[in-house]
C-alpha positions in Angstrom: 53.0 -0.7 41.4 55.6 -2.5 43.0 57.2 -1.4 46.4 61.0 -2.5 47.3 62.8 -2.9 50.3 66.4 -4.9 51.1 66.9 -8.0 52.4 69.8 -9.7 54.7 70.4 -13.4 55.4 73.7 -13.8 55.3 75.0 -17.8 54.7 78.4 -17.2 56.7 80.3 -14.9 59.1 82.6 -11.9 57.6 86.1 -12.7 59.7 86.0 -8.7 60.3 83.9 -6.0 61.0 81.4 -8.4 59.7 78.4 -5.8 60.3 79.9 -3.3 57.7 77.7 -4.6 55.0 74.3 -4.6 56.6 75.3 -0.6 58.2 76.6 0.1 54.5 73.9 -1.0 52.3 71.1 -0.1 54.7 72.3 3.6 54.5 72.5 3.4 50.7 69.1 1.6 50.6 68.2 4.6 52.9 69.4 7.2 50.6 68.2 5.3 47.3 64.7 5.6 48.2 63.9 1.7 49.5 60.8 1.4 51.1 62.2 -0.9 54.1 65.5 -3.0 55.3 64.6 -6.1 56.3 67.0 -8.1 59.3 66.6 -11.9 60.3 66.6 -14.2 63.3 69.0 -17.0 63.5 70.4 -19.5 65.5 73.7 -21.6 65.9 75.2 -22.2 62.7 76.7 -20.6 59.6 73.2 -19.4 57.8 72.4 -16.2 58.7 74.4 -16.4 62.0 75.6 -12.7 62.6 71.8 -11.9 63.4 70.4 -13.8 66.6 69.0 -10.8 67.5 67.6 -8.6 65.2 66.3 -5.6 67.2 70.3 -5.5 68.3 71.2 -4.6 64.5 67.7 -2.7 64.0 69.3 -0.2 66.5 71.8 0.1 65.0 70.3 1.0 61.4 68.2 3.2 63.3 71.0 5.7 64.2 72.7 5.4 60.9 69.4 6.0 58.7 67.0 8.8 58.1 63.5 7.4 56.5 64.0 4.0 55.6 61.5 1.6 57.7 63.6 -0.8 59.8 61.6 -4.5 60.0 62.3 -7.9 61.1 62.1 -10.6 58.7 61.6 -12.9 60.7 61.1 -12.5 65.1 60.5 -16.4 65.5 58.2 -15.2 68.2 57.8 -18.7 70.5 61.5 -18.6 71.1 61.3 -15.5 73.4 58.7 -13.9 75.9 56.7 -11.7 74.0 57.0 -9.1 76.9 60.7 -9.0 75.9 59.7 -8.6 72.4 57.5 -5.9 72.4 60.0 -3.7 74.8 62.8 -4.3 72.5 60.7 -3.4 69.6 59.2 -0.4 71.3 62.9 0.7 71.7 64.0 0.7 68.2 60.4 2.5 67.5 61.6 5.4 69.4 65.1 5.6 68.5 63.7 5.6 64.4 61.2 7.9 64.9 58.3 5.4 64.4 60.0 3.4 61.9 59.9 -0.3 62.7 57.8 -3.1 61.5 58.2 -6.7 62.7 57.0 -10.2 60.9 56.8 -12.9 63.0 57.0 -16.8 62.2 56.7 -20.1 64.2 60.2 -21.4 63.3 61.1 -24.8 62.1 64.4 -25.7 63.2 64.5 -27.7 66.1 67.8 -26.9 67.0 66.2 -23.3 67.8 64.0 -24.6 70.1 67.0 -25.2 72.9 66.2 -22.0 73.9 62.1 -22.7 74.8 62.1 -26.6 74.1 58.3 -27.0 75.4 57.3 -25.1 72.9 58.0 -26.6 69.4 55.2 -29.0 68.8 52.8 -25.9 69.5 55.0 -23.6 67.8 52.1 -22.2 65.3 49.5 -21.9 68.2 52.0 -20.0 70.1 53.4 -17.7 67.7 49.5 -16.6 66.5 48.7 -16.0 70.5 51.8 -14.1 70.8 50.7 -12.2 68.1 47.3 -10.9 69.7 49.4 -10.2 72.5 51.9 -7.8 70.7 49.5 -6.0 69.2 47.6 -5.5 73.0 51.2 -4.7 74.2 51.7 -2.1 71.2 48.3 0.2 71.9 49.2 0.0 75.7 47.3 -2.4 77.5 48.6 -5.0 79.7 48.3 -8.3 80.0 48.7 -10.8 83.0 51.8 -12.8 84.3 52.7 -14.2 87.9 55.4 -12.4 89.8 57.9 -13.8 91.1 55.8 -14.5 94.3 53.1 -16.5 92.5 50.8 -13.5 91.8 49.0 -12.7 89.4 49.3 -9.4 88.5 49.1 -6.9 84.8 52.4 -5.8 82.8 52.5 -3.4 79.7 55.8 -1.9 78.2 58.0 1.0 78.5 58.8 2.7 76.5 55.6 3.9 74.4 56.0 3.2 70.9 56.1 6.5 68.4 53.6 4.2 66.3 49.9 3.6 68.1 49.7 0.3 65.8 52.8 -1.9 65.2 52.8 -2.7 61.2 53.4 -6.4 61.0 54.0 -9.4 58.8 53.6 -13.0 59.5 56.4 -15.1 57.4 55.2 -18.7 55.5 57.2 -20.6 53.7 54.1 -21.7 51.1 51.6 -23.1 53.6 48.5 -22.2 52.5 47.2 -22.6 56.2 49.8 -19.5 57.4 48.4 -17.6 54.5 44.6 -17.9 55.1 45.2 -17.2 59.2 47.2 -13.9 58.4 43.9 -13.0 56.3 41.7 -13.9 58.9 43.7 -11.8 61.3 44.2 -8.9 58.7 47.9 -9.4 58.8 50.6 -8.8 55.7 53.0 -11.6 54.6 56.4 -12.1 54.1 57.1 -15.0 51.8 59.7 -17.1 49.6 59.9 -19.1 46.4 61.8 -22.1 48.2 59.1 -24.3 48.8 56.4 -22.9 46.6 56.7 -21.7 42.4 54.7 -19.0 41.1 51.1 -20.9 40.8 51.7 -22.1 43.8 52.1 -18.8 45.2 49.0 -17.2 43.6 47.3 -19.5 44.9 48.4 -18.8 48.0 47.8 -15.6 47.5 43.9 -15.7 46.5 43.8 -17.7 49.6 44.9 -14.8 51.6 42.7 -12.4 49.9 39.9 -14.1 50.7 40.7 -15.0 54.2 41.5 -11.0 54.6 37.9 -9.7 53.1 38.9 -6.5 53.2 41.1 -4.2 51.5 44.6 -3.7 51.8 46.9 -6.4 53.2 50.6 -6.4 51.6 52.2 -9.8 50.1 56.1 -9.2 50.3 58.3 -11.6 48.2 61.8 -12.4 49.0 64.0 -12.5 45.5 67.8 -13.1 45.8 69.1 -9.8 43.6 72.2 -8.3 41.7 71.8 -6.1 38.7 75.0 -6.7 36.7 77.2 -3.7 35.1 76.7 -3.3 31.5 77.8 -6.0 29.6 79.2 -8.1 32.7 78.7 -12.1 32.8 76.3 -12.3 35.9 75.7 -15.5 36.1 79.0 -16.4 36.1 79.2 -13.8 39.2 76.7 -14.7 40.9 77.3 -18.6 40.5 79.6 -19.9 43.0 78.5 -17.5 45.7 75.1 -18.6 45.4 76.0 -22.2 45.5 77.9 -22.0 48.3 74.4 -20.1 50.0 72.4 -23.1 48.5 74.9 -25.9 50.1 75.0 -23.7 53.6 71.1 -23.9 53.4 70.8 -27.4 52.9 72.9 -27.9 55.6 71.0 -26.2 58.1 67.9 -28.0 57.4 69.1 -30.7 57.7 70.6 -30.2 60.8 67.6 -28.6 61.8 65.0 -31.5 61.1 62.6 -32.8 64.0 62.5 -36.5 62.3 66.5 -37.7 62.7 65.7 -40.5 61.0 64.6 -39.1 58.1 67.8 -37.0 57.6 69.2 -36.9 54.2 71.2 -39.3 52.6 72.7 -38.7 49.4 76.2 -38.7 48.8 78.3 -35.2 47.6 77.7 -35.9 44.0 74.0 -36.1 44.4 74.0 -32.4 46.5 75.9 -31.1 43.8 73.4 -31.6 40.7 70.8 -30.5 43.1 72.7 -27.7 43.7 72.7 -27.0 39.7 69.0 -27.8 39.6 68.2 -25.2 42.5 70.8 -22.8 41.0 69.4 -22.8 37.4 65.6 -22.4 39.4 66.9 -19.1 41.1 68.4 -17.2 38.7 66.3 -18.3 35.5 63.0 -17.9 37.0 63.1 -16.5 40.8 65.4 -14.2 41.3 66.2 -10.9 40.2 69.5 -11.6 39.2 71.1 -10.4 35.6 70.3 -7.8 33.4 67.8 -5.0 34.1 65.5 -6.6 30.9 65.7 -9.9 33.0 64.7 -8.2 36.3 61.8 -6.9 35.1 60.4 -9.7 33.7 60.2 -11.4 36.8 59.2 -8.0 38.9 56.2 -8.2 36.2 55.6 -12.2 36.7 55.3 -12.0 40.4 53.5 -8.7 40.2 50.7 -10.5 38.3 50.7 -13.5 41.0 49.8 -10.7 43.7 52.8 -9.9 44.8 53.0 -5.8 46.4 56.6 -5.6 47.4 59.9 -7.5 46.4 62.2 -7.4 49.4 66.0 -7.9 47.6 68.2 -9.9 49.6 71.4 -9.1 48.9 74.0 -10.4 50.8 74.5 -13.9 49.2 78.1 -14.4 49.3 78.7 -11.3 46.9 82.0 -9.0 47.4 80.8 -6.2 49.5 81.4 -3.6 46.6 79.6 -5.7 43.9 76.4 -5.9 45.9 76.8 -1.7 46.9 76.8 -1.3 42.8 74.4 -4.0 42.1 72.1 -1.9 44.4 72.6 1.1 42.7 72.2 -0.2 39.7 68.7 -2.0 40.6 67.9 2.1 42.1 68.5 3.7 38.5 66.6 0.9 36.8 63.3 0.3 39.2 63.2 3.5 41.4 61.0 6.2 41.3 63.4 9.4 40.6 62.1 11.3 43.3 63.1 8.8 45.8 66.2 9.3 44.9 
């Protein structure tokens, strides 16, 4: 069976009280019965921008929910120290009770990388040793810096964590590569259906099973979601807003790309029928967006590719009350009563 948990990325600023949305839906996720909220890292522009630090907002949810786990999707992990990361982290563990869980991902955007420049070409090298040393951080060991005198010396974290082992994810955006080392290193991953379709991603999958070789191991999908009223047009609700996220997402890679010269091209006209293309991808075939017949159709697709948990990201340019019903709505539908 299917878990679920909810999803931010949010493609522009709210002009006020622009958190509202993510405290709002996270407490109705909470009380709903969702299995986890999910909060991003992002950098210096539009996309996603009111979250360059997610532990910040992870606090935040903390206080304001009861059971719900509280995980970051993604903490591009060779931006920071992980020292830094694992204190923050170990923070929102105690303040939820022991109910945080992090993915981590190597990052892509260049742009990013102001903030530890040296680090970009061995992004992926760095992120999976950071990852060994989270988890050392997590049980309470140390591990060894210089001071500020030139020492060498051991440093763990304060506080201890509520949870003796820190749940984690590692985020790919389809490379099979990312998928076989989170196997290897008995990892879960949290995934998209941007640069991969659905034999792509079972695929991918297999190849993480077999890396693993073991049981367990969790495969979360991220699905752009709104279950629509009775009778309501969705796609024509959902169709602007989710072109407008499209366009802001183009943008940023864009923006983002290591090769300059390689930047796109094509005039407005072009980036508006591949706007249509990519819109008619999402909401025919991945996304969970329409009628609750529609939904479940895909939640059974993906399901059969290997997928364990759909994480619904929500806020996609949707007005704030349409995506508090569409949750609802998605809760009556795919919910266990008794979470509820």
């Amino acid at each position: 069976m299917v878990d679920y948990s909810v999803m931010f990325f949010s493609s522009a600023p709210l002009q006020a009280d622009r958190y509202r949305l993510v405290l709002d839906a996270g407490k109705l996720a909470d009380d709903l019965g969702f299995r986890a909220v999910w909060v991003p890292e992002r950098h210096f522009g539009d996309f996603g921008s009111i979250f360059p630090n997610p532990a910040v907002i992870a606090a935040h949810l903390a206080a304001t929910t009861r059971r719900i786990e509280i995980r970051a999707g993604s903490v591009i992990t060779p931006l920071h120290d992980i020292i830094r990361v694992a204190e923050e982290w170990s923070m929102v563990d105690n303040l939820s009770n022991g109910r945080v869980a992090i993915s981590i991902g190597s990052g892509w955007n260049v742009n990013d990388f102001v903030l530890q420049p040296d680090r970009f070409e061995q992004r992926k090298e760095v992120m999976w040793d950071q990852f060994e040393e989270l988890n050392a951080l997590w049980r309470g060991e140390q591990i060894e810096r210089r001071n500020g005198a030139g020492q060498r010396t051991e440093v763990g974290i304060r506080p201890h964590p509520v949870q003796p082992e820190l749940p984690m994810w590692a985020t790919s955006g389809g490379s099979p590569a990312t998928y076989e080392e989170a196997g290897r290193r008995g990892t879960n991953v949290l995934t998209h259906l941007i640069a991969q379709d659905l034999p792509v991603l079972a695929k991918n999958i297999a190849a993480y099973r077999a890396a693993r070789k073991s049981e367990g191991g969790i495969v979360t999908l991220m699905l752009h979601t709104y279950i629509g009223a009775e009778g309501e047009d969705v796609r024509a609700v959902v169709q602007d807003p989710l072109r407008d996220y499209l366009r802001s997402a183009l943008s940023l890679y864009d923006r983002g790309r290591a090769d300059k010269a390689a930047a796109s091209t094509i005039d407005d006209a072009m980036v508006e029928e591949l706007l249509d293309v990519a819109f008619d991808k999402y909401y025919l075939t991945g996304s969970l967006l329409g009628s609750p017949e529609k939904a479940a159709k895909t939640i059974a697709e993906v399901q059969e590719q290997g997928v364990d948990e759909i994480a619904c990201l929500i806020d996609f340019g949707l007005p704030a009350e349409a995506v508090l019903g569409g949750l609802k709505r998605f809760a009556e539908h795919f919910l266990p009563g008794e979470n509820r």
